[in-house]
VOGU-3710 file (C-alpha; in Angstrom, 3 decimals, decimal comma):
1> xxxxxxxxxx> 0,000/0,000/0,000  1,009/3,539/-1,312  0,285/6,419/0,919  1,409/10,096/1,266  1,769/10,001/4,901  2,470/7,003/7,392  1,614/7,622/10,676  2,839/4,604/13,427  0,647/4,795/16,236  -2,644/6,263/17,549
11> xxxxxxxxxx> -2,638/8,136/20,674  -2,686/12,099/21,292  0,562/13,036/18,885  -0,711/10,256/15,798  -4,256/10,784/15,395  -3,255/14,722/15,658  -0,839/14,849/12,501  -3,303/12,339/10,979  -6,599/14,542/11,533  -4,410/17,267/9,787
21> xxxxxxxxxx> -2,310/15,863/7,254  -5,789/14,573/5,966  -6,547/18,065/4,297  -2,980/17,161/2,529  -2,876/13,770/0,900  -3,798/10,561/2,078  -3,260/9,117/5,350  -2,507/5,874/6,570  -2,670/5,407/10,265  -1,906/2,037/11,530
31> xxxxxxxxxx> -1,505/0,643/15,457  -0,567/-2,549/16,655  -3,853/-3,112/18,752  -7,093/-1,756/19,035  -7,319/2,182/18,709  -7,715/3,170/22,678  -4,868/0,881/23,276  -2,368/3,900/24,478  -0,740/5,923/26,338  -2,877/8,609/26,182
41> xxxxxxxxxx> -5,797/6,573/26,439  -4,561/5,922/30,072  -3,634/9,088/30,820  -5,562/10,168/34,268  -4,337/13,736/35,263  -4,635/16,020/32,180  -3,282/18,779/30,188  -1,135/21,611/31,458  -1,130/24,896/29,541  -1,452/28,372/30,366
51> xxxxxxxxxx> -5,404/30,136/29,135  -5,413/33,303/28,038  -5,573/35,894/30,468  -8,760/35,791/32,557  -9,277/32,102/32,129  -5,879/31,644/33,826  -4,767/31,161/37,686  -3,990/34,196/39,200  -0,317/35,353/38,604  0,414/32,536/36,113
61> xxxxxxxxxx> 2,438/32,966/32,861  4,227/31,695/30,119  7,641/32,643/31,844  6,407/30,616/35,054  5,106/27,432/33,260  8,875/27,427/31,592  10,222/28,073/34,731  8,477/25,233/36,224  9,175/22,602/33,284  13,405/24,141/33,625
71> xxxxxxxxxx> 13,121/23,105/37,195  11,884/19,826/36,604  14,064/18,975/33,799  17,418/19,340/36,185  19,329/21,570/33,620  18,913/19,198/30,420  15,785/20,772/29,317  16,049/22,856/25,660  15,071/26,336/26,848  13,926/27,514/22,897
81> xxxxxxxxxx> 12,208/23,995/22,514  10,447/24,372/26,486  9,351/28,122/25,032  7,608/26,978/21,655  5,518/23,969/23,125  4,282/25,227/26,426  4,055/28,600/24,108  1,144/26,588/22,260  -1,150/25,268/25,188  -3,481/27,698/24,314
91> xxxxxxxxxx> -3,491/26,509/20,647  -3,650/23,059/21,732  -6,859/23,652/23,814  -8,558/24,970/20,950  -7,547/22,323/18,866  -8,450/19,690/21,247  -12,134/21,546/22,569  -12,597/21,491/18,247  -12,469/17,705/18,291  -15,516/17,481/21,037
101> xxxxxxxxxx> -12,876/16,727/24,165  -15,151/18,096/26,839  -12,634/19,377/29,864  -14,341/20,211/33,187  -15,562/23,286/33,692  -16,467/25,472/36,434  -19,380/27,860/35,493  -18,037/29,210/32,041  -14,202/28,473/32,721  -12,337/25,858/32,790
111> xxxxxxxxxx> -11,510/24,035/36,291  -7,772/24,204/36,490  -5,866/21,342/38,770  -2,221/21,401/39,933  0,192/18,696/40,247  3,613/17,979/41,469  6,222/20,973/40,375  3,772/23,176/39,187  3,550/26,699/40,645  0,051/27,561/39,610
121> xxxxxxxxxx> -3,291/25,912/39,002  -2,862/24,741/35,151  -4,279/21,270/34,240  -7,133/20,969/32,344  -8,895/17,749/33,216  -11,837/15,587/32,245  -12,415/13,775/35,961  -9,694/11,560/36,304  -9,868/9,996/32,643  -8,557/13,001/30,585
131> xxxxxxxxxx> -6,864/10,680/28,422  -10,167/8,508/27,800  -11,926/11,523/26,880  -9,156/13,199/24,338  -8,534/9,584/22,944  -11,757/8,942/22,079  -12,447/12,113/20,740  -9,790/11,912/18,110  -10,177/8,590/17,327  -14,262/9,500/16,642
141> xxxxxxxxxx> -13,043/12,199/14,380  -10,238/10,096/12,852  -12,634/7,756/11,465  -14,878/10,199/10,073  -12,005/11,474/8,171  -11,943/11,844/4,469  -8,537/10,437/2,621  -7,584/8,702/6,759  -7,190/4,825/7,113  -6,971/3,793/10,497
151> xxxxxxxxxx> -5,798/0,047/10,230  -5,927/-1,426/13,713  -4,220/-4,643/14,940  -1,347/-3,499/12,215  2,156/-4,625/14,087  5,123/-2,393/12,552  7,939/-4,322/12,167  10,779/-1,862/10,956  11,183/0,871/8,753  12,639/0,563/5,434
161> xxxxxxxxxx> 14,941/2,981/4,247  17,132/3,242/1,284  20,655/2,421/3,506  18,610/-0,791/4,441  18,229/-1,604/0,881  22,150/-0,778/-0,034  21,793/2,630/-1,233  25,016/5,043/-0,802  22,677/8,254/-1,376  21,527/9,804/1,220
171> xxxxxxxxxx> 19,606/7,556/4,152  16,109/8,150/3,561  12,702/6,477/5,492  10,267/4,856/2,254  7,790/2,656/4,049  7,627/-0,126/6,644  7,118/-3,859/7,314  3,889/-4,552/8,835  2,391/-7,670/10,342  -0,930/-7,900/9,671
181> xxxxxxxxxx> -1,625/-10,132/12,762  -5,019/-10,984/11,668  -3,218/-13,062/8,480  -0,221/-13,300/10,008  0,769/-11,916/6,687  3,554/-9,155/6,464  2,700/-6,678/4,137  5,248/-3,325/2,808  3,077/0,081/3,365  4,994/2,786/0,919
191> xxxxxxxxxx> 6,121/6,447/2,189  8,731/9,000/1,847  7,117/10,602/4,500  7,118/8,573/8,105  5,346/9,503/11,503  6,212/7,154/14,623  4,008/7,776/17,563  4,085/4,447/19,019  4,592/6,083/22,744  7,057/4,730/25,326
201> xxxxxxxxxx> 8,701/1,354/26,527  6,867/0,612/30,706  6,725/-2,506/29,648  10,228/-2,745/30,270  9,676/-2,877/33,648  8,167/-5,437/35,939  5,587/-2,962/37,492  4,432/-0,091/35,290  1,263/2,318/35,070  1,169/1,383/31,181
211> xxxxxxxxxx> -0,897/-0,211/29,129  0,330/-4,068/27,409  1,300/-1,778/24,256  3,878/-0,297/25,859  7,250/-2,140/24,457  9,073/0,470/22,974  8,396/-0,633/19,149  9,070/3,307/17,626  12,345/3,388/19,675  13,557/0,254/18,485
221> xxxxxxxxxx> 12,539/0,917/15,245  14,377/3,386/14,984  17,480/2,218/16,547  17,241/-0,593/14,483  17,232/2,086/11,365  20,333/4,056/12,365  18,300/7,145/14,203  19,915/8,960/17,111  18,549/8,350/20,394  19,508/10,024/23,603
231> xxxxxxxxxx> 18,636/9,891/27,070  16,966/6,880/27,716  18,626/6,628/31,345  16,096/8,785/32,438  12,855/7,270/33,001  10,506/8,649/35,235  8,622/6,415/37,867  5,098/7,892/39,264  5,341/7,717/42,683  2,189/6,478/43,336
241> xxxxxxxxxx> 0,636/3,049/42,181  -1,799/1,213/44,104  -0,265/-1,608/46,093  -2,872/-4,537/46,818  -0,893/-6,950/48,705  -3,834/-9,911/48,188  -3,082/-9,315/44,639  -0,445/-11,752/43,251  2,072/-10,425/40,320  3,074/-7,717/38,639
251> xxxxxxxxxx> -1,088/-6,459/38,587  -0,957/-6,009/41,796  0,793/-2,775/41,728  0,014/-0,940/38,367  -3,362/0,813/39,076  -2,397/4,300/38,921  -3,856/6,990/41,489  -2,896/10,253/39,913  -0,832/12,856/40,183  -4,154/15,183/40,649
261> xxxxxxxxxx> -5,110/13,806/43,827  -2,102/14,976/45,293  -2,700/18,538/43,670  -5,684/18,895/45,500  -4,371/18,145/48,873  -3,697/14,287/49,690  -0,445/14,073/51,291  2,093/10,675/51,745  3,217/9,375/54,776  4,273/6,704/56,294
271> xxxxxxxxxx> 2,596/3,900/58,817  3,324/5,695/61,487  1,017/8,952/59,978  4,339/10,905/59,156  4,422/12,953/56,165  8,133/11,873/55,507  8,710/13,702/52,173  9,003/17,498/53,454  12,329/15,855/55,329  13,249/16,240/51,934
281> xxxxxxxxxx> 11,921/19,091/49,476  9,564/21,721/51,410  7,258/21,033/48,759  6,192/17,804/50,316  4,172/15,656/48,042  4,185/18,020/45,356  7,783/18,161/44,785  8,830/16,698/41,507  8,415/13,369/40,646  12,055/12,363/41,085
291> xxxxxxxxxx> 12,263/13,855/44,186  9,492/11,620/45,239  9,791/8,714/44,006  13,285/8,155/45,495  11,492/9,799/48,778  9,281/6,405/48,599  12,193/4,201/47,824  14,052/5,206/50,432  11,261/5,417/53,288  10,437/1,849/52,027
301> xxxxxxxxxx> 13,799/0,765/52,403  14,745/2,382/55,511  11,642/0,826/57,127  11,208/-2,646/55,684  7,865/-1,495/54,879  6,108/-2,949/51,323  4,638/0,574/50,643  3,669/3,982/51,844  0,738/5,852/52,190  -1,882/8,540/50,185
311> xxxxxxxxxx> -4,277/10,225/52,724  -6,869/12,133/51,658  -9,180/11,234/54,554  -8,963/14,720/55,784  -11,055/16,097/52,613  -15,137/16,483/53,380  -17,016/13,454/52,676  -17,647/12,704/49,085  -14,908/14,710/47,813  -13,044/11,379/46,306
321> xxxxxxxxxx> -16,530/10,043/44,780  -17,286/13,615/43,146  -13,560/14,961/42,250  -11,979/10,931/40,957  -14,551/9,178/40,333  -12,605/6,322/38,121  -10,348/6,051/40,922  -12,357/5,947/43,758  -14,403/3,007/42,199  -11,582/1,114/41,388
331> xxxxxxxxxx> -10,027/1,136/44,857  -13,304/0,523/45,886  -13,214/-2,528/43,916  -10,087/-3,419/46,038  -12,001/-3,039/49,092  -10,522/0,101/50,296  -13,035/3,046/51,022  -10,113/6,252/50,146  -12,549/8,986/52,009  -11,897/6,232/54,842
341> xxxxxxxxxx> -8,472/4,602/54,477  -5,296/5,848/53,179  -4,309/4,757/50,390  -1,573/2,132/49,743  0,833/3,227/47,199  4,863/2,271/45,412  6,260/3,725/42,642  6,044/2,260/39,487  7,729/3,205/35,890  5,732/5,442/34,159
351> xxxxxxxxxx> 7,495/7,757/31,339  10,654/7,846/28,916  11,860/11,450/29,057  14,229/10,621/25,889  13,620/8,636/22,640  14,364/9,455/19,487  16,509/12,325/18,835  14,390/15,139/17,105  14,253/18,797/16,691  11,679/21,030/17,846
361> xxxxxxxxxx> 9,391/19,695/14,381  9,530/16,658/15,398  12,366/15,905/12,906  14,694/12,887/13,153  18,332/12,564/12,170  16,758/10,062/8,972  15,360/12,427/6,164  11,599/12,083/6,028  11,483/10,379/9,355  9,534/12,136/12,023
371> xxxxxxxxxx> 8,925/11,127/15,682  6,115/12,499/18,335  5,294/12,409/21,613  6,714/9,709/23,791  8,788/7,863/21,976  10,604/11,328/20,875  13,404/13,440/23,017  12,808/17,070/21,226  14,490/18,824/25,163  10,890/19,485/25,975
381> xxxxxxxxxx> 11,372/17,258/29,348  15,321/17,428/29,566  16,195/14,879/33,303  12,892/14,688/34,572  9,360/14,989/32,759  7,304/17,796/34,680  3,827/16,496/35,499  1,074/16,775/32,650  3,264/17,931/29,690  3,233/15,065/27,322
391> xxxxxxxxxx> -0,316/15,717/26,532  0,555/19,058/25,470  4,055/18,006/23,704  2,094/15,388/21,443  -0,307/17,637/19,769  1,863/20,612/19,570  4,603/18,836/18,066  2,219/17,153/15,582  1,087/20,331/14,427  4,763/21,802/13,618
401> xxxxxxxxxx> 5,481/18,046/12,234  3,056/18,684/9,417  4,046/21,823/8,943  8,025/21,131/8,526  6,900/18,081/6,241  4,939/20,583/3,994  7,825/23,177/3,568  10,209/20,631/3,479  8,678/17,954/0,884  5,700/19,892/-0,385
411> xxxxxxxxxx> 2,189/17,658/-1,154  3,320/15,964/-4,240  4,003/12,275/-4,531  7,290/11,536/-4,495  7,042/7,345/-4,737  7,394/7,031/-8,516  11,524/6,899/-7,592  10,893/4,524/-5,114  13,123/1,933/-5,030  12,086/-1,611/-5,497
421> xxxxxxxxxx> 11,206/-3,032/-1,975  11,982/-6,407/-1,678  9,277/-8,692/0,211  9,764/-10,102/3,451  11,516/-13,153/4,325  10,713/-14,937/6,876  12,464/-17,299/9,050  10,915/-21,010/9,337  7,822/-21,015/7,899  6,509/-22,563/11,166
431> xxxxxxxxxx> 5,239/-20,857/13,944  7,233/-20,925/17,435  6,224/-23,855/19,137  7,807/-23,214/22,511  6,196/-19,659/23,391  7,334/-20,368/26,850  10,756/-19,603/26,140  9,217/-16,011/25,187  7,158/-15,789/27,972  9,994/-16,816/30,354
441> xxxxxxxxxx> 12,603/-14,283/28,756  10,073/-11,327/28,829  9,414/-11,997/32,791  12,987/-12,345/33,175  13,936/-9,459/31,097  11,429/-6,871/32,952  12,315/-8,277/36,634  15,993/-7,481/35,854  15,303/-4,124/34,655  13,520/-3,339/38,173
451> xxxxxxxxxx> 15,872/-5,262/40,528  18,683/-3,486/38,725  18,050/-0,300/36,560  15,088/1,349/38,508  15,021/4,229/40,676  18,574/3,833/42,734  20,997/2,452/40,549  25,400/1,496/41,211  27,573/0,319/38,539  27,702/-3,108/39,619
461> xxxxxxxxxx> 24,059/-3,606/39,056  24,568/-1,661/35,584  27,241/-4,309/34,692  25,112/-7,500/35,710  22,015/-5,900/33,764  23,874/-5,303/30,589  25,549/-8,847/31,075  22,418/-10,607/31,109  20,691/-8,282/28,165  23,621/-9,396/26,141
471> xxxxxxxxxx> 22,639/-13,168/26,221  18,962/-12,208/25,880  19,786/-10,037/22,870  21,210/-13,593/21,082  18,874/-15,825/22,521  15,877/-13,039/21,209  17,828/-12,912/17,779  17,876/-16,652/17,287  13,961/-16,928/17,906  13,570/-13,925/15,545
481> xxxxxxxxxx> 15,337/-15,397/12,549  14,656/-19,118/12,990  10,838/-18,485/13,144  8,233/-17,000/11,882  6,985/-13,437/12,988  4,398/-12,922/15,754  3,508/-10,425/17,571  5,084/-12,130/21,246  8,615/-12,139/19,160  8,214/-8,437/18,135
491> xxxxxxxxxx> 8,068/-7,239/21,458  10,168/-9,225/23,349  12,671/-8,317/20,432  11,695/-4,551/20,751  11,673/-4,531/24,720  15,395/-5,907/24,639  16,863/-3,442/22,072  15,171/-0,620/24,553  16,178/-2,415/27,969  19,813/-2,104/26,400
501> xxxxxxxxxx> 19,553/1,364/25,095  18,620/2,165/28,794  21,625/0,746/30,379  24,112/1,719/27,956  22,723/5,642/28,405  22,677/4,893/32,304  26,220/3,499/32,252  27,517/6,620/30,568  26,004/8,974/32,802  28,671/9,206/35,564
511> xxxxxxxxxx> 26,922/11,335/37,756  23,277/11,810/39,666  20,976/14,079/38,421  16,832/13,802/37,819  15,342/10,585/37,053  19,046/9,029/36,804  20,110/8,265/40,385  23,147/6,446/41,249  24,997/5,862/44,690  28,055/5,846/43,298
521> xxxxxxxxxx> 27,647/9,353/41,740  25,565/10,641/44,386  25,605/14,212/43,112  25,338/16,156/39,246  28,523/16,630/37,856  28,999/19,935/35,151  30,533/17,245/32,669  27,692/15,891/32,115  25,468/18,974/31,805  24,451/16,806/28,254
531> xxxxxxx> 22,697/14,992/26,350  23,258/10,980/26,438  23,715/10,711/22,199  23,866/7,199/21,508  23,315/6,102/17,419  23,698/2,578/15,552  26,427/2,502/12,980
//
């Protein structure tokens, strides 16, 4: 299939280019599941962007929303690139209010939360299932879209480009290897003109707030294509997960309870009622998540305890039911009563602050290659992600994606010089027999990556991790080529090429500083006041 633009994934950042390359040429969106199976979809807090004045908090600004997101992003943040996107929330609320997603209001304005690092109220929010209500919405409008396919249960295998194919001119993206997993048939989708928004790699990890889709695939794509990527040492664990001890495996821990209930005045502590974070950042529970993350870490470690604690008991009756409803039923369906009981929480990985090296357009170092939201590091999020920004980052960098694309290449076709893509080859014909050797090397893969590369790292455990990645790179390798393609290998294949891109970023950063804490750097060293470059040759 021949298309003008290829858009990988369907969350906030692909179904926003898609929607508006539409008007363009023709659109071919494909995702490896169903539609709502993202990122975004999951998304529970909301949007953060400054209103206009008079539909703004009091006192809040441009300068102070950059401000905040510098802070965050412990000195590795893009100052120009942190000025253009939160310069667009505005934008992006019109854009996203045009598409029927229906934020809470109070009276004629919009109700405005706040969350961990932010200075003002700024989070536009739909309940606690923002990213329900934006997903939906753009998937609604995707498929009443004239010239936009959305082809769902579509598995990208890798991009094609002309260095793949032998070329000596100049590396260029023309299409991609898909698995139709309905078939099982792989079929070769043609474009000079390439949009991964496949989100980020939780997955990775043995407990995560994300969704089963989340395996890195655009990453390792990528990689796998000769892309830069940079600072995947930095991924950001939400501090607080539900922890249901009757609850065996890695389920038990992955129900998120947002951000937002924290911003409107639940506070952590400990079993014996102490609110142990303001020992270390006066801003308590709303300090960054870094900050409290390792906070929990170390409070659980220092006490032997399995978790910590969200109270909001102290808020009037009803307040939970009325304010987070999705998440007030849901630990209800635990048996826990939060306007009773606090709240048992850990941390669990939640967000890749880098990805694929891109500019401020979204623009990769592959002509004709683009990459937004997650899965991209434009210097938007720098060491530390600050709450409620991706939203925001995904459908402002769509917007300037399209537009770069259409000053850069123009709307013609520009296939007819295509060269001639061979078809796939597959391995044995047969499919894998012994799917417990996947099964068993994706558990083992994930618990490594939290025993050893989570919050509080040392070298030694760096070493071990990349030691064992290294035979489950060959052993991964063998099963891809001596078999035939499913969608189990593509993962686990995809989650080990990002679990390594991880530790080899971690490894190189020498130092302590946001998301990236090691004890044998305790502190930020000016060497490595940059970026963690890493590319293929």
């Amino acid at each position: 299939m021949t298309c003008d633009f290829l858009v990988i994934g369907a969350g906030i950042a692909g179904l926003s280019f898609a929607i508006r390359a539409a008007k363009h040429g023709s659109v071919i969106v494909l995702t490896k599941g169903a539609a709502l199976d993202s990122n975004t979809a999951w998304a529970q807090g909301g949007l953060a962007s400054v209103l206009p004045e008079g539909l703004r908090d009091d006192g809040d600004s441009i300068e102070l929303h950059v401000a905040d997101t510098l802070d965050a992003g412990a000195g590795l943040c893009r100052e120009d690139v942190v000025r253009a996107i939160v310069s667009e929330g505005a934008a992006t609320v019109d854009d996203l209010t045009g598409y029927g997603v229906d934020f809470d209001k109070e009276g004629d304005h919009f109700a405005l939360g706040k969350e961990g690092g932010h200075s003002k109220r700024r989070i536009l929010h739909a309940l606690d299932t923002t990213g329900r209500e934006i997903a939906e919405s753009l998937v609604e409008v995707a498929r009443n879209t004239p010239n936009l396919t959305l082809l769902e249960h579509h598995f990208t295998i890798d991009l094609i480009t002309t260095g793949r194919l032998g070329m000596v001119t100049e590396d260029r993206v023309i299409g991609a290897y898909v698995l139709e997993k309905a078939t099982g048939e792989v079929r070769i989708f043609r474009s000079d003109r390439v949009v991964l928004a496949t989100g980020g790699c939780g997955k990775v990890y043995l407990y995560t707030t994300n969704p089963d889709s989340a395996t890195g695939d655009g990453v390792a794509m990528a990689w796998r294509a000769g892309a830069s990527v940079a600072n995947m040492e930095f991924i950001q664990f939400h501090p607080t997960c539900f922890y249901n001890p009757a609850a065996m495996g890695p389920e038990a821990r992955s129900f998120l309870v947002s951000e937002a209930v924290r911003g409107e005045g639940a506070v952590l502590i400990n079993a014996r009622g102490e609110d142990f974070t303001k020992k270390v950042d006066p801003r308590g529970s709303l300090a960054p998540r870094d900050i409290v993350a390792r906070a929990i870490d170390r409070e659980i470690k220092k006490t032997g305890a399995p978790c910590v604690y969200l109270d909001v008991t102290h808020k009037p009756a009803g307040f939970m039911r009325e304010r987070f409803p999705f998440i007030y039923e849901k630990l209800r369906s635990f048996g826990l009563d939060a306007e009773k009981q606090p709240i048992p929480v850990v941390p669990a990985a939640h967000y890749q602050c880098g990805g694929v090296v891109t500019d401020v357009n979204g623009k990769t170092t592959i002509r004709g290659l683009y990459a937004i939201g997650e899965v991209a590091c434009t210097g938007l999020h720098g060491a530390n992600r600050l709450a409620s920004n991706s939203l925001l980052e995904g459908n402002v960098i769509a917007r300037r994606a399209l537009e770069d694309i259409l000053h850069h290449y123009g709307v013609e076709k520009n296939t007819d010089d295509f060269p001639e893509i061979p078809a796939w080859h597959h391995g044995d014909v047969a499919v894998p027999d012994e799917l417990v050797v996947i099964y068993h090397n994706w558990d083992e893969l994930r618990r490594l990556m939290w025993d050893y590369v989570s919050i509080v790292r040392t070298d030694n455990r760096l070493r071990r991790a990349a030691t064992r990645l290294r035979n489950l790179k060959k052993e991964v390798r063998e099963f891809y080529w001596g078999h035939r393609v499913t969608a189990d290998i593509l993962e686990l294949r995809n989650l080990v090429a990002v679990a390594s891109l991880v530790v080899d970023c971690a490894i190189r950063r020498r130092e302590s500083r946001g998301l990236h804490h090691t004890l044998d750097y305790p502190g930020p060293d000016e060497k490595f006041l940059r970026d963690t470059v890493i590319r293929r040759f």
